[in-house]
N, C-alpha and C positions, 0 to 999 in steps of 0.2 A: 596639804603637803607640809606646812609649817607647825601642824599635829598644835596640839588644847595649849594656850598661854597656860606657867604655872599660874596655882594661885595667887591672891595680890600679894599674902605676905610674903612668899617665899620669893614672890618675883621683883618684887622692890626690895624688902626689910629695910627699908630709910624712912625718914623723919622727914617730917614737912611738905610731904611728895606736891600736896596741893601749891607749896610755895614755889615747889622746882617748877612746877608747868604755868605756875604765872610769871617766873622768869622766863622761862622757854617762849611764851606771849611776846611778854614787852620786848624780844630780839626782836622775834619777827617781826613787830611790826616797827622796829626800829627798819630794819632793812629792808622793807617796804616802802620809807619815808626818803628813801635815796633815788628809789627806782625813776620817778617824776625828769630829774636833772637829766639821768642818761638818755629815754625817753624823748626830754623836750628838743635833743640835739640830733635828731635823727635828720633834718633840713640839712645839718652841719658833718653829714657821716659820720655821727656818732662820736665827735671830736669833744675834749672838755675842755683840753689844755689851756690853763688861761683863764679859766671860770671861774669866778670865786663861790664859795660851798655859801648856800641860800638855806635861810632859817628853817626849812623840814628838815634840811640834813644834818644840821647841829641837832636838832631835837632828836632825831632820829641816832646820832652818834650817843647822846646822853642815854638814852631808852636802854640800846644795847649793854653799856655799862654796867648799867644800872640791874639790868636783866641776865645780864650775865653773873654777877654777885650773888642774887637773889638764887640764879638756879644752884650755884657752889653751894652756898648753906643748904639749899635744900635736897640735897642729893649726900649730905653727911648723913652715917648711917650711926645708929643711936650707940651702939657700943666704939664709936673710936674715940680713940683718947686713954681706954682701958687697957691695964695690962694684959695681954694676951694668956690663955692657959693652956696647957695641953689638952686633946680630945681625947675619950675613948671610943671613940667612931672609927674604925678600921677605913682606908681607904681600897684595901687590895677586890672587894668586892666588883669596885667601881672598873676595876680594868678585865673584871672578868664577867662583865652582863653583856651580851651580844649589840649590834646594834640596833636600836627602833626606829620607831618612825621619829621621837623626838630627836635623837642625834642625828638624823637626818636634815630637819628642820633647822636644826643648830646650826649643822655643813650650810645649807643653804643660805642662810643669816650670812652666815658669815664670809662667803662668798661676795655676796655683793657688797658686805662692809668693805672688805679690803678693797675692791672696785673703786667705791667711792672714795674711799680713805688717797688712795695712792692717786687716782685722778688729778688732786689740787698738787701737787710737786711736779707730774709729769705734763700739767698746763703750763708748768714757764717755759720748756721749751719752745712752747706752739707761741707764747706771750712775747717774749723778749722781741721779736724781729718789731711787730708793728708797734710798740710802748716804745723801744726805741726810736720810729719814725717817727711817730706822734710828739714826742717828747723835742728832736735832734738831740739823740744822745750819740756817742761815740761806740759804734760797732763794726764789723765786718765789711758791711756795705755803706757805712758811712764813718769812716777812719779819720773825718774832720772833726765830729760832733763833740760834748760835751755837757756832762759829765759820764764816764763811762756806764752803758747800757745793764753792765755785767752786777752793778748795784743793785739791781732787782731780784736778780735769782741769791745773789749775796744776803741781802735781807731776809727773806723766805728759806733759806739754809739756813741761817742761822740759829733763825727762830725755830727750827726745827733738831735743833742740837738741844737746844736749855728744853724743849717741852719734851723729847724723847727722855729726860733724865727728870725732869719734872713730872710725866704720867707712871713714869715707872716707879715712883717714889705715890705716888697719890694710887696706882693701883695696889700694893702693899700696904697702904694704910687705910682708903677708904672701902676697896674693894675695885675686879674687874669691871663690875657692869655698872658701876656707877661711874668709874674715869671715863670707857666708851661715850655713855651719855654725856658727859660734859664737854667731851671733844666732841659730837655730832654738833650741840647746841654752838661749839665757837667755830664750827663749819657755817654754818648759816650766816653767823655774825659776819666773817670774813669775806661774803662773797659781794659787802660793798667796795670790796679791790674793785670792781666793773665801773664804780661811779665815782670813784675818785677823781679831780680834775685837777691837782695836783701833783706833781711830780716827788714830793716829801713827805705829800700823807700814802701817795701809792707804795713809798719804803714804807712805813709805819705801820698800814694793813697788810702787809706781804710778810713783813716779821711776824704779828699779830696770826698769821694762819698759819704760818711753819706751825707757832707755839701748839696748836691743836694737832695739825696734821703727823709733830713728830712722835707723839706716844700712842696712836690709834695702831698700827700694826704689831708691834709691838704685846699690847693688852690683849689683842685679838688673839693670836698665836699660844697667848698663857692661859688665857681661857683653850681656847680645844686642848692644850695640851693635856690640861688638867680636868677635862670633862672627855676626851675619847679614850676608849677600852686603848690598851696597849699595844693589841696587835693590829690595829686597825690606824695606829696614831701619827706614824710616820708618815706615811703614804697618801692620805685625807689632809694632813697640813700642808702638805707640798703642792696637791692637787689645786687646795682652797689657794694657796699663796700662786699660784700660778695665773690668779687674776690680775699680778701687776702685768703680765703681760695682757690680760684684756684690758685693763684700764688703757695703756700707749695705745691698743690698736679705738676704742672708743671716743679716747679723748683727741686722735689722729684725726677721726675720721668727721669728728664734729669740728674742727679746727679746718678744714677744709669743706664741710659745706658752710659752717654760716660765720667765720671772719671775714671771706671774700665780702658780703653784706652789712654783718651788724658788729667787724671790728674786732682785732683783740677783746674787747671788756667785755662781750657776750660769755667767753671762756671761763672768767669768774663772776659773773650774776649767774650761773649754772649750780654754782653753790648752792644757794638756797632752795630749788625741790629735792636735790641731792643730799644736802645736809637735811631736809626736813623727812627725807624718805628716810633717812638714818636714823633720825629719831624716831619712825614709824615701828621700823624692825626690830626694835628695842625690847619692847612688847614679847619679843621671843628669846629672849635672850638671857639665860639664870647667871645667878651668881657662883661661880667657882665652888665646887664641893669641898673640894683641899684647902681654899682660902680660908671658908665659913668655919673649917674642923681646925684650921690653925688658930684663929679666932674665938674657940671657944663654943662656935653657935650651934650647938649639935642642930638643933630642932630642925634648923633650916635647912644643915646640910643634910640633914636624913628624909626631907622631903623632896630635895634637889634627887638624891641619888636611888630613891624609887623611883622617881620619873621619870629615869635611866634604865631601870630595870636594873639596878643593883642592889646587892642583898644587903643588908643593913649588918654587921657585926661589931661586935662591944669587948674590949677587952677590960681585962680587970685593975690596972693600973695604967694612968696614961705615962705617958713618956717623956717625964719632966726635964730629965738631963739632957736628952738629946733637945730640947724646945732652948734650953737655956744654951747651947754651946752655939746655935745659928742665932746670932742674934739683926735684926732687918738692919741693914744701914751698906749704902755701897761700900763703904772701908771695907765690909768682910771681902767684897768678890775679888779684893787683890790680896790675900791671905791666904797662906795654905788651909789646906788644898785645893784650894780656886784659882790662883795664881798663874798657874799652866795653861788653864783652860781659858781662863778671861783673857791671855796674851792672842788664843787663836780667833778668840771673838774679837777680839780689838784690832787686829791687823786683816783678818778678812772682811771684816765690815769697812776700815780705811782703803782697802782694793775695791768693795762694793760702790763706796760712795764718790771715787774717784774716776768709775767707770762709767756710772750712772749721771752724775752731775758734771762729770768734765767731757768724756765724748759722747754721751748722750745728749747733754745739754745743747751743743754747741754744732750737732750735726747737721740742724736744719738748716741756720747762718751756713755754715761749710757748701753744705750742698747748693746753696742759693748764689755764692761769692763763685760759684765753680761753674754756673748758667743754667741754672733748675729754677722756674719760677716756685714762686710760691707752691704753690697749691701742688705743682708736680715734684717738690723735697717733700711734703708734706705725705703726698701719697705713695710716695718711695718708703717713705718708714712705715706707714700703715701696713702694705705690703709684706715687708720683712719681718713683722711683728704677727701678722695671718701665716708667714711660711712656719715661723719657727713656735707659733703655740703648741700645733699636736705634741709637741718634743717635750711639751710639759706633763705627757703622760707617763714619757717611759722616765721621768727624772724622779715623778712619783712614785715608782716602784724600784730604782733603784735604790731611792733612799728608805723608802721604806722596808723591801725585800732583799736586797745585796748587801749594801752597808752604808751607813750614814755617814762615817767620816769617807769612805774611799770615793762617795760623790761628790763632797766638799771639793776635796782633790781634784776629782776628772772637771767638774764645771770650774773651776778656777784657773786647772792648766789649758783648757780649750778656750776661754776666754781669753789666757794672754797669747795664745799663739793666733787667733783671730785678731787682734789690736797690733801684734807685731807685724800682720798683713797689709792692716792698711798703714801703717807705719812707714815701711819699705814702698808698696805703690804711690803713696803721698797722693798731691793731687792727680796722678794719671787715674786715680780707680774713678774717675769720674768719665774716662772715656771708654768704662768696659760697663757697660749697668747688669752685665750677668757676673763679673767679679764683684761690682757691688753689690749688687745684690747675695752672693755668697755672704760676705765678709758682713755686713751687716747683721743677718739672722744671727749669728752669735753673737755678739756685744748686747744685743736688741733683746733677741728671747733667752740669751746664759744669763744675763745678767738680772734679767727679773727670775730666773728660776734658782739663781745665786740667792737674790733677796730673800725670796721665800726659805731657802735652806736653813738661809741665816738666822730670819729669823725663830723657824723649828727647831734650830736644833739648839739655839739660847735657852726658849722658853723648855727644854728637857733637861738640862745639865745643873742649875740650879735647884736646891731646897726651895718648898713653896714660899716659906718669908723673906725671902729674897730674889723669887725668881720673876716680876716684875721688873722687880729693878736689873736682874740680869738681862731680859728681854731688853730695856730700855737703856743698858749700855752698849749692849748691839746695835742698836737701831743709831744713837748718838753718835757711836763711831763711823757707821758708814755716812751720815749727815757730815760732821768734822772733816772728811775724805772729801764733800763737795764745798763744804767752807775753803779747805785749804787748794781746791785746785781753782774756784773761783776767782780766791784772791789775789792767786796770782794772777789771772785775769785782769781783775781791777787794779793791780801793782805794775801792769802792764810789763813784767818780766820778761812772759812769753806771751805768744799771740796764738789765740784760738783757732790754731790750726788744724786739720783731720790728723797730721803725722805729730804736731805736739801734744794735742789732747790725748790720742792714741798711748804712747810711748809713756805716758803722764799714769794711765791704769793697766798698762800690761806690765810694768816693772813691780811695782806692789802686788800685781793678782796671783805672779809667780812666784813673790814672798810668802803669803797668803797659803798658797798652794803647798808650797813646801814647810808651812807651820803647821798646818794641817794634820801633815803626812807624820810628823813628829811628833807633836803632841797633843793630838785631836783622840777622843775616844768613844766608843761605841754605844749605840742608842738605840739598834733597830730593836723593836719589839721589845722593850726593857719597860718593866713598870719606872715611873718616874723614882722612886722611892727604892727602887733595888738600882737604879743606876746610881744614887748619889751613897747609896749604901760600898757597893762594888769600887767602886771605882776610886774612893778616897778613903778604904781599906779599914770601912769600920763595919759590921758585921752586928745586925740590930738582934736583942734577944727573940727569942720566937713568937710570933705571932705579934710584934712589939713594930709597928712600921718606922722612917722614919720618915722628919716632917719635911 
């Protein structure tokens, strides 16, 4: 199914590879050296609070460090550092080879990346309630406690803003498939969040995963964009992104069978076969043909893009002026002519990440403060996230076959007038569970097929040497959206209500929606390189792509 690994060079082209995988080693068995503590407290329900961290887990804390370092250097690929040249490697080949089995295997890859990847953010919903009992911190159902609860998903945003703009900055320079790898590898590292027994180191590791978690989707998106044929592109990413909705319903439904038993921190020791299955898939996973042809590296990308079944064409002069006016650095993507566009990515990502991390966040405390046990808030959203998946098929085709921006549109304004719903019913939608349940499916499943949009249609509208980091200020802005509605949270402004959370992302998603509609522009079925051509009214000589 996952069709022949490339060859090794073209499927690494990095240095030291043997170094990367004995940093990759010394994680795990860093995080292995934790597992004993949580383990030994199972007499205690799985309680730490109060523990002090025993000499495997320092060694075990150093290991990862240490192994984390080791795999960074060894996953630099031997040309960075050099000044990039123009290619004469056509890319327009690449959008015109049908699909194979390897782009297949690619979808599939990458499918369960994003699974995995979105899993660890949509775990602090299920986390906060018992970390906050365990802890007595200050939440919903316990309005005494102290220090506020809300510190936890606060740290893990966070962290997930500086690493969404930090991978998007490390894919542009080191490359796609090697930042993938190094956020699998600090997946693993972080899933001793589970064996934490403090309250300071549990902020610390929760920052610490954001840092990974926030530029994997991201990278992922810039890769297919830049490896699926054109007419096939829109509607395969939308698909593939449509797994943030399987992740809620996955990570719902494990959150309900085994918290009841082995506690919040089961939720993140899940990280590491999850992160180590990620670094499994890797294996299938090439490096960007458009990155490698930006880079200079023909060889590689001419081997990438046979493998695709694309025809290999050579032009006779490369395309030095248009290489030299994109120059990589976020300062360009607020510069005309990016200016327009990065306003719609930055405000619909602030509705995204305000929807997601503010009434998403906070709905299972809601539902529980309102007489839903645990397990039955838990299985209300499972639920709502199974009605409204198949809906991520026809989102797929609209964005791919209707029109990319007028989906933006439609999912953005049907998400605020579903948030204005429950707005208006406040806590009574807790005595209808057939209007809750309505009103949920869209916040639940719009808003992960929002994500997904978001982030396809980032990784399209950027030039290749900057469209990581485009990708990755998409993603940072909807992160920023759940820093800023957290905080206030923790600034105890307003209280984590279902009608003030609500009110908190239907007001921006209608902003969003109506920035869209003005100055959003069209993508469906457009080679990447004829929309950055079209659309910011420069017109490449013939047969001349640009980069």
């Amino acid at each position: 199914m996952l069709g022949r690994p490339a060859p090794s060079s073209v499927r690494l082209g990095l240095r030291l590879a043997p170094m990367a995988w004995a940093g990759i080693a010394a994680v795990v068995a860093g995080v292995i050296l934790h597992l004993p503590m949580y383990l030994g407290a199972r007499n205690m329900g799985y309680r730490l609070a109060g523990m002090d961290v025993d000499a495997a887990m320092i060694a075990g804390m150093a290991l990862i460090v240490v192994g984390l370092v080791v795999t960074a250097y060894g996953l630099v690929p031997r040309t960075a550092g050099r000044d990039p040249v123009a290619s004469r490697v056509r890319v327009k080949a690449l959008d015109d080879a049908p699909i194979r089995p390897a782009h297949v295997g690619l979808l599939v890859v990458m499918a369960l990346a994003v699974t995995i990847d979105v899993m660890k953010p949509v775990t602090l919903a299920f986390v906060v309630p018992g970390f906050a009992e365990e802890y007595g911190l200050k939440s919903v159902v316990n309005p005494g406690g102290s220090p506020p609860a809300a510190l936890l998903p606060l740290a893990g945003i966070a962290g997930t803003v500086i690493g969404s703009f930090t991978w998007g900055w490390l894919g542009d320079r080191i490359g796609r498939r090697a930042s993938i790898l190094l956020a699998g590898v600090l997946f693993v590292a972080t899933a001793v969040c589970g064996s934490m027994p403090s309250y300071e180191l549990n902020l610390v590791m929760c920052f610490v995963m954001g840092l990974g978690v926030g530029g994997m989707l991201p990278l992922i998106f810039t890769l297919m964009a830049e490896t699926v044929p054109a007419r096939h592109r829109g509607w395969l990413m939308i698909l593939i992104g449509g797994d943030v909705a399987g992740a809620y319903i996955i990570t719902s439904w494990l959150s309900s069978s085994l918290v009841p038993e082995y506690t919040w921190r089961i939720l993140w020791l899940i990280g590491l076969p999850t992160g180590l299955g990620l670094i499994a898939l890797n294996r299938w996973i090439p490096e960007s043909p458009r990155f490698l042809l930006a880079h200079g590296r023909d060889a590689e990308a001419r081997a990438v893009m046979e493998r695709y079944g694309a025809e290999v064409v050579t032009d006779a002069q490369p395309e030095v002026a248009v290489v030299e006016r994109f120059k990589p650095s976020f300062a360009q993507l607020f510069r005309p002519p990016f200016s327009s566009l990065t306003a719609v990515i930055v405000l619909l990502g602030l509705g995204v990440g305000l929807v997601a991390f503010g009434f998403q966040l906070w709905i299972p405390s809601n539902l529980r403060e309102l007489g839903y046990t645990e397990v039955t808030a838990d299985r209300i959203l499972r639920d709502s996230a199974l009605i409204g998946f198949p809906l991520n098929f026809l989102v797929a085709w609209l964005y791919g076959f209707w029109s990319s921006r007028k989906t933006i549109v439609l999912l953005a304004g049907l998400t605020a007038v579903a948030l204005l719903g429950f707005a208006i019913a406040g806590d009574r939608v807790a005595e209808d569970r057939t209007l809750l349940y309505a009103l949920l499916v869209v916040p639940i499943w719009g808003i992960s097929s929002l994500t997904a949009v978001l982030a396809a249609y980032s990784s399209e509208i950027y030039p290749t040497r900057v469209r990581a980091r485009g990708a990755g200020l998409a993603a940072g802005a909807s992160k920023a959206g759940g820093v800023l509605v957290i905080g206030v949270v923790v600034a105890a402004l307003t209280p984590p209500t279902i009608t003030g959370t609500a009110l908190m992302g239907a007001i921006p998603m209608a902003l969003a929606a109506l920035a869209a509609l003005v100055f959003g522009v069209e993508t469906r079925r457009r080679r990447l390189e004829e929309i950055t051509a079209r659309e910011f009214d420069r017109t490449p000589r013939a047969g001349v792509p640009v980069p």
